[in-house]
N, C-alpha and C positions, 0 to 999 in steps of 0.2 A: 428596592434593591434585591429582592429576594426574585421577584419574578424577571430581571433582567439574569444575576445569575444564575436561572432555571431555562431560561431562555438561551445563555451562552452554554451551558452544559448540553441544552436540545443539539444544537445545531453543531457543535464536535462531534456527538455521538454520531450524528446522521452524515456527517463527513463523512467517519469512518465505518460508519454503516457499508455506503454507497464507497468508498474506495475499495474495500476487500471485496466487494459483489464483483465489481468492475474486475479486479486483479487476477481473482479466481482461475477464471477461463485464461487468459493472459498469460499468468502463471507456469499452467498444464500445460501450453503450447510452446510457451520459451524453455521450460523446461525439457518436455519431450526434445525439442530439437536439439540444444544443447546437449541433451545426454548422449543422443543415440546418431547424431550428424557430425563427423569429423571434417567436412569441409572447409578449408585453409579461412572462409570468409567470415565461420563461425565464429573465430578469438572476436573479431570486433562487435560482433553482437554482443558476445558475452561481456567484454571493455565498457562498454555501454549500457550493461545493466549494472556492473557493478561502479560505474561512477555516483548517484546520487551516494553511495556509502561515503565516499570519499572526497566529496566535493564539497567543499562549503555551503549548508545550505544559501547562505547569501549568494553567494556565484550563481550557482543552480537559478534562485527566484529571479534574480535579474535579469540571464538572459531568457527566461519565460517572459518575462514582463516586456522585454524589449522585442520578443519575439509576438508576443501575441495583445501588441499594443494596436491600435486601430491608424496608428500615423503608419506603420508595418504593412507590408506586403499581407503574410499569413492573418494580421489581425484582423486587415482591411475587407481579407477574400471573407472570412467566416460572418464578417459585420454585414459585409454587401449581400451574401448567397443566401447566408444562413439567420443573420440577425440575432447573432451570437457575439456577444461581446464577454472575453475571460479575462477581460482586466478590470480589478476591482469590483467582481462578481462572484457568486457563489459556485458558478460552475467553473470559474478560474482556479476557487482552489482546489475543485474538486478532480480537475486537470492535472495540476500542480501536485497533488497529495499522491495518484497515480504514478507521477514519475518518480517523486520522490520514494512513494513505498515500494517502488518494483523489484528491486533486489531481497527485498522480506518475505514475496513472494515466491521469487522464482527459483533464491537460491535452493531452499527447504526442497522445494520438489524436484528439482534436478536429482539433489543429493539422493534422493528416496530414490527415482531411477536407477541411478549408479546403483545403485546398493544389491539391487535388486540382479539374482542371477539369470544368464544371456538365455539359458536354456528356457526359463519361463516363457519368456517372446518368438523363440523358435517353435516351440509345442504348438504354441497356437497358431502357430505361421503353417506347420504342419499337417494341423488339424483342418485347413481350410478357412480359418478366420483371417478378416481384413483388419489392416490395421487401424482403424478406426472401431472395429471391435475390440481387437487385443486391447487398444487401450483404456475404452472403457470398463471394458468389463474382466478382463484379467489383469493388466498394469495397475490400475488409479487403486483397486482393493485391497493391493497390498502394498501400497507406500499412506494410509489414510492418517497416518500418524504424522506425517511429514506434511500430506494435505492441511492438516489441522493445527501443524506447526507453523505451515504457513499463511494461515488465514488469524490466526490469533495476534503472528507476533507484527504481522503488517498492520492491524488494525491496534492495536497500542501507540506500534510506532505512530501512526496519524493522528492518535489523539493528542501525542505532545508536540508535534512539528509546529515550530516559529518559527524560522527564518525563510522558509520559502512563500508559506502562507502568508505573511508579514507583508513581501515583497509585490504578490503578487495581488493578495487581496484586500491587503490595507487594511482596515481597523474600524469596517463598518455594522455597527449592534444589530443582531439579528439578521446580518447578510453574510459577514466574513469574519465576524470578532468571537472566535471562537477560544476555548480555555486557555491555551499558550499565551495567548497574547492578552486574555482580561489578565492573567497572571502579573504580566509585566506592567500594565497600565496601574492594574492596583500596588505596585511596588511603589513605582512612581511616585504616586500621589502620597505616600507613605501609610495606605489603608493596608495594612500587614494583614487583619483580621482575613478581608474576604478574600486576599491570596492566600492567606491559608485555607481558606475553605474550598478554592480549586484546586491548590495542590493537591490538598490531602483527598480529596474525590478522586483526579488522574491516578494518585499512587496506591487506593486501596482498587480502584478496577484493576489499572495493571498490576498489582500484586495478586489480584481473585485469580486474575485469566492466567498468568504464567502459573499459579498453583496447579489451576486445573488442569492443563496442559499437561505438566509433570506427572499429577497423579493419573491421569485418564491412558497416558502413556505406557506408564510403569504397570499398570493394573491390565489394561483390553490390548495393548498392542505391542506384539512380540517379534513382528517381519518390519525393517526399512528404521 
């Protein structure tokens, strides 16, 4: 029992490992253009990153599942070219956890954009730098707080997502049966003990990670 739930903790962690690596970059780019692109096509990009907030995640997993089913067009082309199958696989939820967490991502950094004043980006526009410099090296260093806001509270968020992973990945140990869903498995069966023993895992990381956020905030960072 103990190595199974050592086993389901490994493979959440590494979910949400690999989803905020994935989201990072994703992030910084939906962000950047959100902040700084007023073109009329942007509302729907941004409609779109902020539906997983607001969509059931049941909705959400189903049409993934239905989308990236192998009897599907899209499941079919990735199973034929790529031999890729994301239904009821680890790279399905790790697919699924991406869309789902995108809004944790992208909002935080947008915001840190905004925040940030026009003259900053002009100087360096000035100075002769491209933008692809401005933005690494004068933009990204002074919203880092935001950065960091947004790679914490996406990577929480993924550690507790059920219902799309659920959907998508189904409930197989050591492939897709990750804490959310031992949670609910051991409700069931009415083994109370060892859901508590993953809740209370999920809610003392995420209560470390959003402390330290706070503090590392309040304390090193003063711009965005």
């Amino acid at each position: 029992m103990e190595a199974d739930f050592l086993q389901t903790m490994a493979l959440t962690f590494k979910v949400a490992i690999i989803t905020t690596i994935v989201l990072l970059p994703i992030g910084i780019l939906l962000g950047y253009f959100l902040a700084y692109y007023k073109k009329a096509f942007m509302i729907i990009i941004e409609v779109l990153v902020w539906m997983p907030l607001v969509l059931p995640p049941s909705v959400l997993g189903f049409y993934l599942l239905v989308t990236f089913s192998p009897t599907n067009f899209i499941g079919k082309w990735l199973m034929d070219n790529f031999n890729l199958k994301l239904v009821f696989s680890f790279e399905g939820i790790i697919v699924a956890s991406i869309i789902f967490s995108l809004p944790f991502m992208v909002n935080p950094i947008k915001d840190g954009f905004l925040l940030l004043p026009k003259s900053l980006k002009e100087a360096s526009y000035t100075l002769g730098k491209s933008k692809i410099y401005t933005l690494f090296f004068v933009l990204l260093p002074n919203i880092k707080s935001n950065l960091l806001l947004g790679a914490i509270t996406s990577f929480v968020h993924t550690i507790g997502e059920f219902g799309v992973v659920m959907m998508i990945g189904g409930n197989i140990p050591g492939v897709t049966r990750v804490a959310s869903i031992a949670i609910y498995d051991e409700v069931e069966t009415l083994n109370t003990s060892l859901a508590h023993q993953y809740s209370f895992s999920l809610f003392m990381v995420t209560f470390v990670l959003l402390l330290a956020i706070f503090y590392i905030n309040k304390k090193y960072f003063k711009v965005a």
